[in-house]
N, C-alpha and C positions, 0 to 999 in steps of 0.2 A: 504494500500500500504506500500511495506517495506524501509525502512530508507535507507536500502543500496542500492534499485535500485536507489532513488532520489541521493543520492552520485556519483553512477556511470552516470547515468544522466549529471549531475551537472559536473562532470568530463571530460567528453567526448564532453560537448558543450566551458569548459575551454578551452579544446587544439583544439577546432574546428574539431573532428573527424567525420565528418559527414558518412563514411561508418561504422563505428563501430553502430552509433547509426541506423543508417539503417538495419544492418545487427540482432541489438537488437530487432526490430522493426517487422523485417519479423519473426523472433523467437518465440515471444511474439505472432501475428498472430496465427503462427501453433501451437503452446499450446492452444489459443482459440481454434480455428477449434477442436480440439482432443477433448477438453474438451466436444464441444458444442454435440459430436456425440457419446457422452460415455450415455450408456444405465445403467440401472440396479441402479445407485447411483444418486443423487441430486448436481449435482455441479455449483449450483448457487452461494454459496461463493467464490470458485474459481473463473468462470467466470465475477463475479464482479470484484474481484483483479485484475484479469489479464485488464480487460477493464481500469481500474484505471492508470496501467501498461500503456497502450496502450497511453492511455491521456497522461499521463507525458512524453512520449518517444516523441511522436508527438510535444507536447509543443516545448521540447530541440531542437527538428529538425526545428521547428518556430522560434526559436532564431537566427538559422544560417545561416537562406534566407538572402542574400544581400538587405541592403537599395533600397529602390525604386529607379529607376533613374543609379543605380551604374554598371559596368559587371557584367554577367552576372556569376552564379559559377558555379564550377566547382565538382570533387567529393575531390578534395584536400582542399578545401575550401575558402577561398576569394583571389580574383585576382589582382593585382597590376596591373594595365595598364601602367605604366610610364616606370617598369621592363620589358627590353629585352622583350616588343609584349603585354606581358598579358597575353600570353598562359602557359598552367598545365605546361611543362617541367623545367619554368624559374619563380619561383613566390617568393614572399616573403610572410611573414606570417604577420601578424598585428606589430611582435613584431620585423620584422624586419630580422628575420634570411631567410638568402637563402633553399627556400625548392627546389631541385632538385628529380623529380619522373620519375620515370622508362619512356622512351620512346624509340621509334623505332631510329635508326639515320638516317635516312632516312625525315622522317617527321619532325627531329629538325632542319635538315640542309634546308628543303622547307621551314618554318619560317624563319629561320633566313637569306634565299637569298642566300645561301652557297652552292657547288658542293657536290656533294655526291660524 
């Protein structure tokens, strides 16, 4: 396995991106599948790599399940209950900083009890 997929790994579970590493995740997938259907050549080295690939991705994505007990997440990644509901449009990150993501106004204003 290569050093710089474990960095980008290692990267993407730092800032908690969990659709990046999902989206690493289904990538890695469909290179197996390709690989596993290629005739004519032996690519059991590959195939290894890449399942290797598979395990570390999967690992970082283990990292970023919420504690047992805690809400539930989301694809933005961990949720503040005490912040404005606990819902994706109004969350803070671990570190603190306000993450605001793209939402309908319509569905912000039914959280928050507000007239559309």
């Amino acid at each position: 396995m290569s050093k710089a997929l474990e960095l980008i790994v290692a990267g993407y579970v730092k800032v908690r991106d969990r659709p990046a590493l999902t989206s690493l995740l289904a990538h890695r997938r469909k290179v197996l599948a390709e690989l596993q259907a290629v005739s004519g050549i032996n690519p059991e080295n590959a195939v290894r790599a890449i399942q290797a690939e598979l395990a570390l991705i999967e690992a970082g994505l283990e990292q970023l399940k919420p504690p047992p007990g805690s809400m539930p997440d989301n694809e933005w990644g961990w949720i503040d209950p005490l912040n404005d509901g606990g819902h994706a449009c109004c969350t803070r990150s671990r570190a603190g900083a306000v993450i605001r993501a793209p939402f309908r106004a319509s569905s912000h204003a039914d959280r928050h009890g507000r007239a559309r």
